[in-house]
C-alpha positions in Angstrom: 4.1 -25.9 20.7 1.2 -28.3 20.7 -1.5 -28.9 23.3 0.1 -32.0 24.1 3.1 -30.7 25.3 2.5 -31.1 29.1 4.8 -28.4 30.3 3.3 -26.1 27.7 -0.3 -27.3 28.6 0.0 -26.7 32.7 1.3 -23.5 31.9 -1.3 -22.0 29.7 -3.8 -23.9 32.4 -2.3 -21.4 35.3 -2.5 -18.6 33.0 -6.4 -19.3 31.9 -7.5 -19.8 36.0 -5.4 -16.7 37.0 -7.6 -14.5 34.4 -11.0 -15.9 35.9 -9.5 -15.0 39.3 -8.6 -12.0 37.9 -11.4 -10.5 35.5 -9.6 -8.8 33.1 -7.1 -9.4 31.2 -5.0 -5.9 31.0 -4.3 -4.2 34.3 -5.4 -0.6 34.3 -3.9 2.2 36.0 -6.9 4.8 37.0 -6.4 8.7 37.9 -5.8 8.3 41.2 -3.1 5.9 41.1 -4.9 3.0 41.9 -4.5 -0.2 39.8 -7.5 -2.8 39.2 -4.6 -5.6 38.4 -5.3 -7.9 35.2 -3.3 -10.9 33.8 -0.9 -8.8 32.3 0.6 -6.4 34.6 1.6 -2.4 33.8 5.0 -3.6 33.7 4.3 -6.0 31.1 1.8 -4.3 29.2 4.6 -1.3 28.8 7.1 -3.6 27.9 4.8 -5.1 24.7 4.7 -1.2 23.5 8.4 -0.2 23.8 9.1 -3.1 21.5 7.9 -0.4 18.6 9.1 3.2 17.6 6.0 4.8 18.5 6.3 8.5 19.5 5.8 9.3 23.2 3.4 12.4 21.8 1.1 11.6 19.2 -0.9 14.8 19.1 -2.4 15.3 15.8 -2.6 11.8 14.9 -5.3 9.1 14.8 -4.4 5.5 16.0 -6.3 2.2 15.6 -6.6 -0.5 17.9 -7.5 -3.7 16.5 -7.9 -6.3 19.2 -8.2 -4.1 22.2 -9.5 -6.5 24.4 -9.7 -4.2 28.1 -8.3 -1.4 26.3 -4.7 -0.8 27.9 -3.4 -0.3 25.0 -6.1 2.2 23.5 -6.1 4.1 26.5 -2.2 4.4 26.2 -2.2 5.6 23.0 -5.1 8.2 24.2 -2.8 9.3 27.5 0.1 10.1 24.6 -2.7 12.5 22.8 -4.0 10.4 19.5 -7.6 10.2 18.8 -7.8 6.7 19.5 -10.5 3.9 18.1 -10.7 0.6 19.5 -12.4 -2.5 17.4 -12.8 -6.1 18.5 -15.0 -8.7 17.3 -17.4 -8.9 20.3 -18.1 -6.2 23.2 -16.1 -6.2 26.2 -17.9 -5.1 29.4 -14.5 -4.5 31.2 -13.4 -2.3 28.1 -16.9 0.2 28.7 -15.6 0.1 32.6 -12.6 1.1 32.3 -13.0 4.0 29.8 -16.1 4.9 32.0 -13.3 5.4 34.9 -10.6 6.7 33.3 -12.9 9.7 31.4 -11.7 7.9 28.0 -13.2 9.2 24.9 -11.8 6.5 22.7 -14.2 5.2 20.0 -15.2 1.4 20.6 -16.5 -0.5 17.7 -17.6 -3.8 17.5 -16.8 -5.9 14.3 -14.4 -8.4 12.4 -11.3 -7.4 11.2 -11.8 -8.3 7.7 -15.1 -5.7 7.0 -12.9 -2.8 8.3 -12.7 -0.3 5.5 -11.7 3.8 5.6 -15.2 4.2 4.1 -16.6 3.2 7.9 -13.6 4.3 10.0 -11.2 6.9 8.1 -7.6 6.2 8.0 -5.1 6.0 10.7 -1.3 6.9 11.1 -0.9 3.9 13.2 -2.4 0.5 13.5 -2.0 -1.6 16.5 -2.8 -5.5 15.9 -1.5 -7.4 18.7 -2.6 -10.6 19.7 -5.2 -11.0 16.5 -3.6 -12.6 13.6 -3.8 -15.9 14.9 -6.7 -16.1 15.7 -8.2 -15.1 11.6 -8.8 -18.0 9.4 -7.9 -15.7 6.9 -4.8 -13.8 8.1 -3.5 -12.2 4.8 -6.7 -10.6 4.4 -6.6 -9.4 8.1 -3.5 -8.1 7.2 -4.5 -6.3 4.2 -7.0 -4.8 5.9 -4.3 -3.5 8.1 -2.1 -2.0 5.3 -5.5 -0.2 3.9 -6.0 1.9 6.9 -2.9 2.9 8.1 -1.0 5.8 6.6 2.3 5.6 8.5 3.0 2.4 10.2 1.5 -0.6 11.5 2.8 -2.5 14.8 2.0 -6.4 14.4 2.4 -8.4 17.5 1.5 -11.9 16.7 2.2 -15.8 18.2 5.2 -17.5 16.1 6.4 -21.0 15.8 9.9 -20.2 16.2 12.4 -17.8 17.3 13.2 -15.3 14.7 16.9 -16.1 14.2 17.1 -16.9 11.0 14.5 -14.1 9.2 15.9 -16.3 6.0 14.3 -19.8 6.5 11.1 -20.8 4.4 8.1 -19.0 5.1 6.1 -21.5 7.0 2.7 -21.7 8.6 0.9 -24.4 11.0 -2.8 -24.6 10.5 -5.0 -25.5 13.4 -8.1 -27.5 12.6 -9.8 -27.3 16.2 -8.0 -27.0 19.6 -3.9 -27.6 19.1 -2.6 -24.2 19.9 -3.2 -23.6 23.8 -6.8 -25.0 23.6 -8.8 -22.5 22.1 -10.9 -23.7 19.4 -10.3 -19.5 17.3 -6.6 -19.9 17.5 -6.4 -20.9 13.6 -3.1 -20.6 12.7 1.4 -20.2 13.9 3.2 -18.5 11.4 7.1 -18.8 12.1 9.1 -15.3 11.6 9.8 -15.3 8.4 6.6 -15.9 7.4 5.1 -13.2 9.7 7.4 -11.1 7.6 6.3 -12.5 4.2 2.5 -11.8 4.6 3.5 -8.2 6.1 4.9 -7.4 2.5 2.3 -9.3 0.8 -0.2 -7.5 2.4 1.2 -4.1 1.0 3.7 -2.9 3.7 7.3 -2.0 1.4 8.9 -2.7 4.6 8.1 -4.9 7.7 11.1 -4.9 10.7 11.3 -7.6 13.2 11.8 -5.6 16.3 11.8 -8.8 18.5 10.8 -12.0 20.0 9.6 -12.7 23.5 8.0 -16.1 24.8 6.9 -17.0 21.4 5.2 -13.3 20.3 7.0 -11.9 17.6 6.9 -7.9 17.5 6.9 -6.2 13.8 6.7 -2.8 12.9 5.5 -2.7 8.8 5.5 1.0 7.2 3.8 2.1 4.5 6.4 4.5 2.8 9.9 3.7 1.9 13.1 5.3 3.8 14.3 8.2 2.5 17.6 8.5 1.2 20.3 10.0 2.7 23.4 9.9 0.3 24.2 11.4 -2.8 20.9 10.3 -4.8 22.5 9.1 -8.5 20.7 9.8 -11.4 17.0 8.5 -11.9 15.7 5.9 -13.9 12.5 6.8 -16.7 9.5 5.5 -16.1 8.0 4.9 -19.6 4.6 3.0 -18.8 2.8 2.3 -15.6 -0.4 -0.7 -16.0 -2.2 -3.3 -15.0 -0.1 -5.9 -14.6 -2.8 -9.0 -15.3 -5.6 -7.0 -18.2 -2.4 -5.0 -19.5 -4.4 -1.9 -19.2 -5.0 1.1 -17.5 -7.8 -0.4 -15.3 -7.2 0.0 -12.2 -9.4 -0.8 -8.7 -9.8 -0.6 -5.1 -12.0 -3.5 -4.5 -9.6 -6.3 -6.4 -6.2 -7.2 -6.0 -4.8 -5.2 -8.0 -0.8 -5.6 -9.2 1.2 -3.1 -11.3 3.4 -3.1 -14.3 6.0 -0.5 -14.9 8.4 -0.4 -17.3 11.3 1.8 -17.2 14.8 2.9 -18.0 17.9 2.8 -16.3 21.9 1.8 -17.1 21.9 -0.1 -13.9 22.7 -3.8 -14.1 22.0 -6.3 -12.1 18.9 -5.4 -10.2 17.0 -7.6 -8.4 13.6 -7.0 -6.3 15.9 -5.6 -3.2 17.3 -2.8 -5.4 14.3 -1.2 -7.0 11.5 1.1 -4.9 8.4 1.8 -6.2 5.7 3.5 -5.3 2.0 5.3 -5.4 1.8 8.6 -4.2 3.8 8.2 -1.0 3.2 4.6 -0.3 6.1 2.3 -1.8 5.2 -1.6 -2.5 7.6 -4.1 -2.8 8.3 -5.8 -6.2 7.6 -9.3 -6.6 9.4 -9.4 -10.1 12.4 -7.5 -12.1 13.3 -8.3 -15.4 15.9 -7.2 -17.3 13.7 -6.6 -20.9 17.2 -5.6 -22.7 18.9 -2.9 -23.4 18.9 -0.2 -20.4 15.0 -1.2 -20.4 13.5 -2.7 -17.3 10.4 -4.4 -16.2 8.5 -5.1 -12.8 5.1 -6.1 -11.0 4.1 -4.8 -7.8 1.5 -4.5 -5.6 -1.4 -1.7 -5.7 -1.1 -0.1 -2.3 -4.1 -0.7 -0.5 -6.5 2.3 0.6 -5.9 4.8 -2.3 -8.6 6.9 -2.8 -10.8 6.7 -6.1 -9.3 8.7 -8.3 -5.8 10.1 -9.8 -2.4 9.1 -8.6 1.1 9.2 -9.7 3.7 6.3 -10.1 7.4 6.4 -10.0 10.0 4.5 -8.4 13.6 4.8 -7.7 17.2 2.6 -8.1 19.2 1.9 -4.8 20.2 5.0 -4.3 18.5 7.0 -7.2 16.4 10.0 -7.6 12.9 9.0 -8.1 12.0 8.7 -11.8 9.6 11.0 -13.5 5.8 10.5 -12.2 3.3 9.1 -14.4 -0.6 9.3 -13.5 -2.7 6.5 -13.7 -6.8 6.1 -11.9 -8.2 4.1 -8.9 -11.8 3.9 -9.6 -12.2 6.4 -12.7 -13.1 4.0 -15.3 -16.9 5.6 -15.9 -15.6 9.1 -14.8 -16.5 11.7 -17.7 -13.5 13.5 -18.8 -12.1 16.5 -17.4 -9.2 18.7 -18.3 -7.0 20.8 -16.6 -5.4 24.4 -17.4 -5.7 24.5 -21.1 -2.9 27.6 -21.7 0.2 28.8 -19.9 1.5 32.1 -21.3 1.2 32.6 -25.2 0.6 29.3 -26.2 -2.9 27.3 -26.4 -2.3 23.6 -26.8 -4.4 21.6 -29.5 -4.5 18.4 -31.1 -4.8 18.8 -34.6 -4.7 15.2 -35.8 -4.4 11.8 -34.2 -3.8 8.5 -36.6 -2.0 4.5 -36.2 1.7 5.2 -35.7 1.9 2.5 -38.8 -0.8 3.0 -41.1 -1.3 6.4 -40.7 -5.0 6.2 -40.5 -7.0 9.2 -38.9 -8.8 8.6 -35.7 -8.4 4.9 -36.1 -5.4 2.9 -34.2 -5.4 -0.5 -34.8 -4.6 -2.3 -30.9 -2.1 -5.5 -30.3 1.5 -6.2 -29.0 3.3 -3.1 -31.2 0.3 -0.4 -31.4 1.6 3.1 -31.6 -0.2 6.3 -31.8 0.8 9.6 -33.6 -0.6 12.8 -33.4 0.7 16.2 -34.4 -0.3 19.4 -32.0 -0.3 22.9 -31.9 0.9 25.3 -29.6 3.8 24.1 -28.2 6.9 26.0 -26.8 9.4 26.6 -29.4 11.8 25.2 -26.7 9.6 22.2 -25.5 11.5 18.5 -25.3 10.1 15.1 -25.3 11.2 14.2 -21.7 8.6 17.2 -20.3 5.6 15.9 -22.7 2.5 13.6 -21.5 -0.2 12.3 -23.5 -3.2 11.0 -21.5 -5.1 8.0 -22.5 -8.7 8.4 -21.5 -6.9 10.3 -18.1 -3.9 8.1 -17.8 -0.3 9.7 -18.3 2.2 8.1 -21.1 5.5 9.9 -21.8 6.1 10.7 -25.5 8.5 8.4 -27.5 9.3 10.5 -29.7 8.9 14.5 -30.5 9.3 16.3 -33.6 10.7 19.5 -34.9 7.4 22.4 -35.6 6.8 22.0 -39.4 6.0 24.4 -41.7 2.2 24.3 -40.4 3.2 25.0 -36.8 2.6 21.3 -35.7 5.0 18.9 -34.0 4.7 14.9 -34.2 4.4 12.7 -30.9 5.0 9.2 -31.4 4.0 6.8 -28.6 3.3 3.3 -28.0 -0.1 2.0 -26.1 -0.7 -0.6 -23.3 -1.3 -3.9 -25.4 -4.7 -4.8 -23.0 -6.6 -1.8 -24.0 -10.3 -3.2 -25.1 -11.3 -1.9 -28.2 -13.5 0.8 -28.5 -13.2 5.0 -27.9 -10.8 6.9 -26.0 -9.8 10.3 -25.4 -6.3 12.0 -25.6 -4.9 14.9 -24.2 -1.6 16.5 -24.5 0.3 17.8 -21.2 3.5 20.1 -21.6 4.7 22.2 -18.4 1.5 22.0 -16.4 -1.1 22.8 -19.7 -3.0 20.1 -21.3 -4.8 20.4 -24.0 -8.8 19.7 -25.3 -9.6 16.3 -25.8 -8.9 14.4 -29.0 -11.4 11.3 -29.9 -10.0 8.1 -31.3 -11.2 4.6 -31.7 -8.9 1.8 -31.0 -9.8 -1.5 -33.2 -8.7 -5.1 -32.5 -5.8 -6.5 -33.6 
C-alpha cells in the first residue's frame, strides 16, 4: 500500500502518536510482574515468535538479534537460556533500561547490518531479523550477512506487498525513493512473498519456509542445512570434480561471491534444480543450474555457503533420495598457505610418487593446461587390494578422484590417470596421493599454457 492510501495513512498516523504516547515500542514484562506497556503488547509480541520453530530451551546455544529495537525479543530468547546479542544501527536508551531492570546480560552492539561479520561477533545457531529488511537499500546483502552468521536457522520477519498465496508468482520488489511506504523516509523497499523467498535462497539458505502472513508481515524461517532423509536412501551419485564455477579453478574465497561447479555421476534422469542437494560441510546451497552433460554425467553451479572458515572443506551432494556422494576437499582462503601433508603411512605401506608427466605427451613434470589436460603419475606403495573409487590426488591441497588406476607393474608402481580443472593458471603445483586415510610426500609439477 502507498502513502496515499487514506485508510492506510490514518492508520499508520494512530499507530505513530500511540508510540509517542507510549515511549517504547515493545512492552516489557519485568520480575515482578509488572508491565511498562509499549506499542506492541505481550500478547502480540508472543504471537510474532510462535510463528517460528524455535525451541522453548535454548541452552547451549547463541542467538542473534538483528533489529532489536527495546529488546523484547532479545530478552525472550535470554529468559529461554541462549546467550543472546542484540545489534541495531543506532542506540536505544529504552533497550539499556530495560536490560538494566530485568538483570539482562545480553550483549548490545551498535552497527549496520551489512559490516556484521563472525570475525567481530562469532557465529550464531539462530538469527532473528524482524522488521529490518525493508528498511536496507541493499537487502540481499543484509541477507547474506544473515546466512554468514547463522549456523542453524534464521527467522526473517519482513513487510510484503502481498499475501503469500501464490509462493509461485514472479519475484517482485517495489522500490521506495523517499517517503511511499508508511512515511518513513529508511523504508527502501516491499518485496512480495515470493520474492522474500527468492533472496532467502540467494542469500545462501538451501531452504527458506513461509510460515505465514499477518497484516502484511510475512514470517520465514531459512535453514542452513538440508533435511535429512528419512526413507530408504538409493544409491549415490560420484562426485568427480568440485571448482570454481566462474575462473574454473580451485580458487576459492570468503570475501567474494563465490559459486561452485561440481560435476558428477548418476543414472538418474531428468533432474532438475529441485532434485539435487548439495553441500559444504554441513551447510547445503541450492543449485541455480543442472545440466545433463551426457551420458550418466552431470553438471551444476551453486552457491558458496557463506561464513566458512579459511581453510579445508569437503563437497558432496546427494539425488532425491540418495546417499550423499563421495566427499571431495577443496580451500576457503588457502591460496598462499605452504603445503602440508597428512599421515604419510598406514600399516606396511609408505606412499610415494615416483613420476608425474602430461596424460598425452608423456612429458615429465610438465602438463601442458587447456580444455582436455590430464595428468599421470605412477606411485609406490599402494595396497595390493587398493581401487580407484578409494584414491585422491590433491592438486596443490584440493582433492580429485582418480580416473583411472592401474595394475602394480613389474617395478611395484601403479598408473593414476586424471583430468585437471581447465582454469588452472599456469605455473607450479604440488600433488599428493591419498589412499585409505595416507597421503603421500608432495610431487612438484609445472603446468604450461595451452
Amino acid at each position: 500500500m502507498k502513502q496515499t492510501d487514506p485508510v492506510f495513512t490514518q492508520s499508520t498516523k494512530k499507530q505513530i502518536e500511540e508510540l509517542h504516547r507510549l515511549g517504547w515500542y515493545h512492552s516489557i514484562q519485568l520480575r515482578d510482574g509488572s508491565v511498562i506497556p509499549g506499542l506492541q503488547s505481550i500478547e502480540l509480541l508472543q504471537k510474532r515468535i510462535a510463528q517460528f520453530p524455535i525451541p522453548q530451551d535454548l541452552t547451549g546455544k547463541r542467538v542473534l538479534d538483528i533489529g532489536a529495537w527495546d529488546g523484547w525479543f532479545s530478552f525472550e530468547m535470554e529468559r529461554r537460556g541462549a546467550e543472546v546479542v542484540a545489534v541495531d544501527s543506532t542506540e536505544h536508551k529504552k533497550f539499556l533500561v530495560a536490560r538494566d531492570l530485568l538483570g539482562s546480560k545480553v550483549e548490545y552492539v551498535i552497527e549496520d547490518v551489512c559490516r556484521l561479520s563472525p570475525e567481530r561477533l562469532g557465529y550464531f545457531d539462530i538469527v532473528l531479523f524482524f522488521g529490518v529488511l525493508y528498511h536496507l537499500k541493499h537487502p540481499l546483502l543484509g541477507l547474506e550477512k544473515v546466512c554468514e552468521l547463522a549456523t542453524d536457522m534464521a527467522c526473517i520477519e519482513s513487510f510484503v506487498t502481498d499475501d503469500g498465496s501464490d509462493l509461485e508468482a514472479t519475484p517482485r520488489m517495489d522500490f521506495y525513493e523517499t517517503s511511499e511506504l508508511r512515511g518513513q523516509f529508511d523504508n527502501w523497499c516491499g518485496p512480495n512473498v515470493a520474492c522474500l523467498l527468492a533472496f532467502a535462497r540467494t542469500a545462501g539458505f538451501p531452504r527458506a519456509r513461509l510460515e505465514s502472513v499477518m497484516e502484511n508481515r510475512a514470517h520465514v524461517t531459512c535453514f542452513r542445512k538440508w533435511e535429512t532423509v528419512l526413507q530408504s536412501p538409493g544409491p549415490a551419485p560420484v562426485l568427480t570434480c568440485v571448482e570454481n564455477a566462474v575462473s574454473l579453478n580451485f580458487d576459492f574465497s570468503s570475501n567474494r561471491d563465490d559459486y561452485i561447479s561440481m560435476w558428477f555421476k548418476t543414472a538418474d534422469a531428468n533432474l532438475t534444480v529441485s532434485d539435487v542437494f548439495p553441500q559444504v560441510d554441513e551447510y547445503g546451497s541450492r543449485p541455480v543450474s543442472v545440466r545433463h552433460t551426457g551420458g550418466d554425467g552431470w553438471h551444476l553451479n551453486c552457491k558458496l555457503p557463506p561464513g566458512l572458515k579459511p581453510g579445508w572443506h569437503y563437497g558432496s551432494l546427494r539425488i532425491r533420495n540418495s546417499d550423499f556422494s563421495n566427499r571431495l576437499r577443496i580451500g576457503v582462503d588457502v591460496a598462499n598457505e605452504p603445503v602440508t601433508v597428512s599421515d604419510q603411512s598406514t600399516g606396511s605401506h609408505a606412499l610415494a610418487i615416483a613420476i608425474v608427466a602430461d596424460g598425452k605427451t608423456w612429458e615429465r613434470n610438465l602438463v601442458h593446461g587447456g580444455i582436455d589436460s590430464w595428468v599421470s603419475l605412477w606411485v609406490r606403495g599402494m595396497p595390493p587390494d587398493a581401487r580407484r573409487e578409494e584414491t585422491m590426488v590433491r592438486v596443490s591441497g584440493t582433492e580429485l578422484p582418480a580416473f583411472f588406476l592401474s595394475d602394480t607393474d613389474q617395478e611395484g608402481l601403479r598408473q593414476i590417470n586424471l583430468p585437471l580443472p581447465y582454469g588452472l593458471k599456469p605455473g607450479k603445483y604440488w600433488l599428493t596421493v591419498v589412499q585409505r586415510g595416507a597421503e603421500s610426500a608432495p610431487s612438484e609439477f609445472e603446468l604450461a599454457a595451452q
